[in-house]
N, C-alpha and C positions, 0 to 999 in steps of 0.2 A: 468676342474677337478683340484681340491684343492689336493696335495700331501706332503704339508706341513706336517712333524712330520707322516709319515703312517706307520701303524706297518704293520709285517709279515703276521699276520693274516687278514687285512684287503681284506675285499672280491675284490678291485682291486688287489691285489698280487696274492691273489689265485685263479682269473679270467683267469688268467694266463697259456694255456698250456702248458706243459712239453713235450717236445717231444725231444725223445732219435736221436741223431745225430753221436752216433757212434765215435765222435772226440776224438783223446785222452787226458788222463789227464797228463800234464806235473809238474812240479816244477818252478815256478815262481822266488823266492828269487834271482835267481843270474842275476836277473837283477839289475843295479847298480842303486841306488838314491830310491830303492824300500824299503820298512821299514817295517820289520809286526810288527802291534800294539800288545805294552807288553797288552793291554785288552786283547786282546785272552788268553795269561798264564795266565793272574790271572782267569780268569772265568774256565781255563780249569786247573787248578794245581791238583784237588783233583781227576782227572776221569783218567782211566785207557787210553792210546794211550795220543798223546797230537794233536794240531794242530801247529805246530813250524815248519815242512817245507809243506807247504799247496802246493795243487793241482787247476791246471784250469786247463779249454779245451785250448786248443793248440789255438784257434780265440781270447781267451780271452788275453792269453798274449800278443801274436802280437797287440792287441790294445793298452794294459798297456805300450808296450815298444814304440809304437807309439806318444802317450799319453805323453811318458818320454823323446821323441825327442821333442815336443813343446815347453817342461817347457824351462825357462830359467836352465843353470848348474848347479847353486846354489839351485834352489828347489828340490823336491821328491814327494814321495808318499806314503803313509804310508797305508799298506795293510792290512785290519783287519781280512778277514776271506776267506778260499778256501773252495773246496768241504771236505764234510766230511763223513765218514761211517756213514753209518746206526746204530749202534750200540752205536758208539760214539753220534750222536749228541741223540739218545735216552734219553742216561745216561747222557748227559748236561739238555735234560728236566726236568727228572726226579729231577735230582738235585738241580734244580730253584723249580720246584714245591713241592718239602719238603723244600726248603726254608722261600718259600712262605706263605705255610701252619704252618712255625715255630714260624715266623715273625710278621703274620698278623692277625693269628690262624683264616683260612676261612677254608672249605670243601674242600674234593678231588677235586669235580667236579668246583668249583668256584676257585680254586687256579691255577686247569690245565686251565681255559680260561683267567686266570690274566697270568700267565705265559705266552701263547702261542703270548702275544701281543711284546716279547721281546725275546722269544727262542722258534723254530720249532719245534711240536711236529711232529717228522716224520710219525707217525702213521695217520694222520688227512688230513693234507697238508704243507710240505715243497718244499723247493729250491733244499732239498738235497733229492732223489727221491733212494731207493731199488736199 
């Protein structure tokens, strides 16, 4: 299996099932040597909430901080995106997708499946699940 460059929407991601585990969501950032990517503000500057102190399940950081015990002490890891609201990552769709449509000038329906290859539409199929 080729996973070289595989967007979000590619039907192995979304092959993919979700299953609720109940785990909780924690705050990651104070882990030391840990970076969140300024990408996340800029994409997210114009939407209401931001993502600046991001969320994982609690298995996910004990990996990241695991993960941080390997490096050598001069590396890190630069962390680009956690869980996000429903609503939130909505109105990031949305926002790529009049972009898209400003940009390119294609259709509603051609802009949300150019979009969905680079931003979850939560409505269809995401990571980030209601």
């Amino acid at each position: 299996m080729n996973t070289k460059n595989l967007k979000i929407n590619d039907p192995i991601c979304s092959s993919i099932p979700i299953r609720e585990n109940n785990e909780p969501l924690v705050e990651v950032l104070d882990l030391k040597r840990l970076f969140l990517s300024s990408q996340t503000k800029i994409i997210s500057e114009n939407i209401d909430g931001d993502s600046s102190t991001p969320l994982v399940r609690l298995t996910v950081k004990k990996l990241l901080k695991k993960a941080l015990g390997e490096l050598p002490p001069e590396y890190g890891i630069v962390f680009i995106e956690g869980y996000r609201q429903y609503e939130y990552q909505k109105k990031l769709f949305q926002d790529y997708v009049k972009k898209i449509i400003k940009e390119k000038r294609l259709l509603q329906e051609r802009a949300e499946i150019v979009a969905s290859q680079s931003v979850s539409n939560p409505d269809i199929v995401s990571p980030n699940p209601k």
